[in-house]
Structure formats: C-alpha cells, structure tokens
N, C-alpha and C positions, 0 to 999 in steps of 0.2 A: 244769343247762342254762343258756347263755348264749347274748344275741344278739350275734351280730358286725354294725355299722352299716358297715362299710368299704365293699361295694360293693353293689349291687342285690340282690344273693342271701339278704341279711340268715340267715345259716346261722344254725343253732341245732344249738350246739356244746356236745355232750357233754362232762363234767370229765375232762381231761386227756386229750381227743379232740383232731385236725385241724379244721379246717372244708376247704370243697372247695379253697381255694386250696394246702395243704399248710403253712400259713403262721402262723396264728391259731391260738389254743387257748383253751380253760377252763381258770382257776386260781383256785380261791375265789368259783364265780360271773362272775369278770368274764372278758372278754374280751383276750388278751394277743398279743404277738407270740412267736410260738412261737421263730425262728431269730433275734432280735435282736442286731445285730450278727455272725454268722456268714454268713463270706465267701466267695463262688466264685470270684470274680476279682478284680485287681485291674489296672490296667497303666494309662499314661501314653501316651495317644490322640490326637492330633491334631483335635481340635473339630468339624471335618469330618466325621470319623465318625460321627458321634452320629446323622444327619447334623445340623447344623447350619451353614448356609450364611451366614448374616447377624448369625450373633454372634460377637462376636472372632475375624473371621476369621485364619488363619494360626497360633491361638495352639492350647497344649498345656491339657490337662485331666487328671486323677488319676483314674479310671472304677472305678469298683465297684460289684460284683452281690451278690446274694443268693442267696435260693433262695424255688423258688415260683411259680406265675403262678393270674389266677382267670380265664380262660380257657383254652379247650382248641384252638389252633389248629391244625389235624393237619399243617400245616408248619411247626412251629415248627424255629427255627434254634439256637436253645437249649435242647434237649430234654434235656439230662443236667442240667442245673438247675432247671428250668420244671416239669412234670407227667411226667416220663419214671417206670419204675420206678426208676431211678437216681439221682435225684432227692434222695428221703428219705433215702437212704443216706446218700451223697454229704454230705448236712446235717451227720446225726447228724456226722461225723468232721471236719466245717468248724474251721479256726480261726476263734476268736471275735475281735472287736476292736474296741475302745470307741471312741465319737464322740469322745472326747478323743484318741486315739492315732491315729486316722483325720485327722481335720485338722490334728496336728503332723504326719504326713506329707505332707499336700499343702503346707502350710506349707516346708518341707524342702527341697519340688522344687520353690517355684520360681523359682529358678539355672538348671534345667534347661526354663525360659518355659512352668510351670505355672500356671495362674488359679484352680484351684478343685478341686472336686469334682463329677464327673456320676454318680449314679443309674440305673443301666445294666444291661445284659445277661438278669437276667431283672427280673418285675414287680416295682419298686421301694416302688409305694403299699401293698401287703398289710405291709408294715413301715414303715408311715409313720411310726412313734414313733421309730423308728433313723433315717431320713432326717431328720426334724425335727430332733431333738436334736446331730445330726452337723453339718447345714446352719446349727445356729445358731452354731455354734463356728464353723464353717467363715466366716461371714459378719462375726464379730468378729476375725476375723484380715484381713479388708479382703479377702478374696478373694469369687469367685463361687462357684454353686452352677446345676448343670443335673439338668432330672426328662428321662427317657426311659421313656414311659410308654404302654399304651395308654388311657390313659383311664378304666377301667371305678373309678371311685371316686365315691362321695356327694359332695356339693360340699361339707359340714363338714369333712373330710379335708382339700381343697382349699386352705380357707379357713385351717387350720391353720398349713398349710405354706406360703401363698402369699407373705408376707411375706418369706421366704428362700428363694426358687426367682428367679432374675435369669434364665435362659428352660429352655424347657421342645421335644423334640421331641414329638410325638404321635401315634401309629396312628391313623388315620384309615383303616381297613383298607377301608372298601367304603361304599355309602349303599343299600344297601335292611337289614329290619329281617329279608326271610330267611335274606342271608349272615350275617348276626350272630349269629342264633341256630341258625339249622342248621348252620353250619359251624363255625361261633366257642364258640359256648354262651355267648353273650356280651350286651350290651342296646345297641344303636344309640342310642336317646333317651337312655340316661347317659352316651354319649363325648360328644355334641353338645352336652348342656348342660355336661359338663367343659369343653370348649374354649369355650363362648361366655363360662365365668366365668374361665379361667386367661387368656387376652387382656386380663384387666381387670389386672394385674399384673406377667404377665412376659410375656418376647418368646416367642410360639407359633411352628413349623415344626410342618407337619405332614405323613405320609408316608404314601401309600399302595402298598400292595404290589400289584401286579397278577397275579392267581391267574387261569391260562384255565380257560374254562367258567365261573367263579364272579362275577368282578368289572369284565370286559375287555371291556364295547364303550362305544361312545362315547357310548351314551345315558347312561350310569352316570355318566361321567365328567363330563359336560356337568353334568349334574343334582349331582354332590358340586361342582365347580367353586365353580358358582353358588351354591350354596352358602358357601362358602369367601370366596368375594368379597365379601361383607357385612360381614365379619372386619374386626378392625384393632387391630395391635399397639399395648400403651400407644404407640410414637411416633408414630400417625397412619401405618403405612406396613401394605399388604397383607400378610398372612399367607402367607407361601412355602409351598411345597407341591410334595413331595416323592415322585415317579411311578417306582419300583422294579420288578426284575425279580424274576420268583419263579422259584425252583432246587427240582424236585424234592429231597425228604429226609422225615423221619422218615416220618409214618403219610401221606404223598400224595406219591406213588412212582407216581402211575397215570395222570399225564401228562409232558410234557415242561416243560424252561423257555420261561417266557415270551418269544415271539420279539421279539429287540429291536426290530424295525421297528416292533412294537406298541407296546410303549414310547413310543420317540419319536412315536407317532403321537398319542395318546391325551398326551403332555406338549404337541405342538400343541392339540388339542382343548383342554386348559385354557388355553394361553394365550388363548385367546380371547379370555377374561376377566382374567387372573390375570399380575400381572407377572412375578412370581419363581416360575418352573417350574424343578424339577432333575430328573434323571433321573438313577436310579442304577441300580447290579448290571452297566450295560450293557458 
C-alpha cells in the first residue's frame, strides 16, 4: 500500500492498483504514474483555445493530452479520456511517447508559428512527472510551455513544475465549497490556494464554466470576482477571467445550455471589478 501526495485525496493505493484519478499506481511501494507518456491527443491549436487571451496572442501551440482526471465533473467535455468507462481502455491501447520525442516535435513545427507545448484536454497534473520532465526539454529548446489544469493539486506538485510552466489556464469552476464537492468531488480550498501560488510564476487565466442551477447567479459571481481581483500576474497586470457557456453532454443531460444572455450578463457582473473578462462557447 502507497500514498499518493498529488491531490487532496491522498488515495492509498493498492500494489498494482489505480488510485481514483485512473492515473497513479503502486509499484514497489512507491507511488508512480500509471499512463506515462501515453497519449490521447495530439494537434497544433491556436493559443486561444486553451483559452488564453493574454499570452502570445495570435501564436500556435503543439497541445497534448493524457488520460485521466481526479475529479468527476458529470459534464465533462472529455469523457472518453477523463473518467468515462472508455477511458481505461482507451489507455491500455494509447501510444506511448517520450518527453524527448514530444519536444523534438514541437521543436519541428515551429515553421508552422509553433511556441511550445500546452498540457491539455484531460487532467495534466495526475502525471506531473511526464509534464515535468517534457516541459524541461521543452524549455531548453527556447520554447514555451502551458498547464490547462483544474487545479486540484498539492502545491509541492506545483512548485515542481513551476519553474517550466511560462502560463497556466485554470478552472475556476464555481466559489462555494458545495458545488465542489457535490458536484465536482472536488476541494475548493486546494484550486484557491493553487492559483494564489501559480501567479507567483506564471501568467494565470482563469475560466469559469457557467452550469444553470449550480453556479449562475450573480451573487456567485460577484463574490468569485472579487475574489479574483486581489490576483496579479508576475507582470503586475489583473488576472483574466474566463465566463463560458455550458452544453449539456455526458451524465447532465437534464437541463439546457446556458442561455447566452446569462453569459454576457454575469461577464458584466465581473467586469465590475475585473478588467479582462472573455466570454466563450457563446
């Protein structure tokens, strides 16, 4: 039996068991990353997407996923990778592909106005060892490196990586501590203290998904805002903040999407405060 330190859950992982992320394993006692290096995606994204708004804009990025997440968000948008039963599968048959082979290909593309590598589509931290070890190469070839993360990781993780993550987007899914854990299975107090240390390092955006009935009025919003506003990227400039539409899909099928007028209403509501509001999905 082993403890995994990665996120709040501290799992205690049976020899050559999962922990709940699908992601970590026992081998010899210690704790490893189970799918290292084994990939879901891969593709050549526009920076924007990620979202990021304020870092290199206009330029292209090399985006690769894993497999895995350590929460359960029952609209997840990447469910065949994330915690689906399709998921593990899906793993077991992944090609595998080293941090050396991974950064001579972003290296490769960019002719085609690549900057780096982002950490992307599902939860990136649950293999922080493959991020790290990728991103260091990745950083002695003079390029960048971006995490797309929700947060849920110890800040020793953090501090690991922080040195070679140049910015970071971040879920920012909700601000009270019932959506987190009754929706999410997730810890509020670990995203918050994530993002008040990864600001000390890299450029933060951060994104919130607007779920009706769960995270959609404007007291919510006012109150994560404000929040938010205390923030300040290594340059001294406000932390962007990122107000999205949510699309029924996987297990929450049981309302509609978020009407866009709410959207833009609730990206008013933050700008209150907040200079750089985006609004996406709309």
């Amino acid at each position: 039996m082993a403890v995994c330190e990665v996120c709040f859950r501290h799992c205690h992982i049976e020899e050559g068991r999962l922990g709940f992320c699908g992601a970590r394993t026992a081998e010899n006692g210690r704790v490893v990353p189970y799918h290292y290096g084994r990939i879901s995606g891969l593709a050549l994204d526009p920076i924007e997407k990620k979202p990021l708004a304020r870092f290199c804009p206009g330029s292209m990025i090399l985006s690769v996923g894993g497999f895995g997440c350590n929460l359960r968000c029952p609209f997840c948008q990447n469910d065949d990778i994330s915690w689906s039963a399709e998921a593990s599968r899906y793993a077991e048959r992944a090609e595998q592909v080293s941090p050396e082979a991974l950064a001579d290909l972003a290296e490769r593309m960019r002719g085609r106005g690549n900057i780096g590598v982002a950490f992307t589509y599902n939860e990136p931290l649950i293999s922080f060892e493959f991020v790290r070890d990728t991103a260091k190469l990745v950083k002695e070839r003079g390029m960048k490196n971006v995490l797309v993360t929700n947060g849920t990781a110890e800040l020793p993780v953090l501090r690991e990586l922080g040195r070679y993550i140049d910015a970071m987007n971040i879920d920012l899914k909700g601000f009270t501590d019932r959506y987190y854990s009754k929706v999410l299975q997730g810890d509020r107090g670990q995203v918050l203290a994530f993002i008040e240390e990864a600001v000390k390092t890299s450029h933060v955006e951060l994104t919130t998904l607007i779920v009706p009935g769960e995270n959609d009025s404007e007291e919510e919003m006012r109150a994560l805002s404000s929040w938010v506003s205390k923030l300040r990227n290594p340059d001294g400039e406000s932390v962007p903040l990122h107000v999205s539409r949510f699309f029924p899909r996987f297990h929450m099928t049981d309302r509609p999407a978020t009407p866009v007028r709410k959207v833009y209403r609730l990206a008013e509501v933050a700008r209150e405060v907040l200079p750089y509001v985006y609004t996406g999905n709309c």
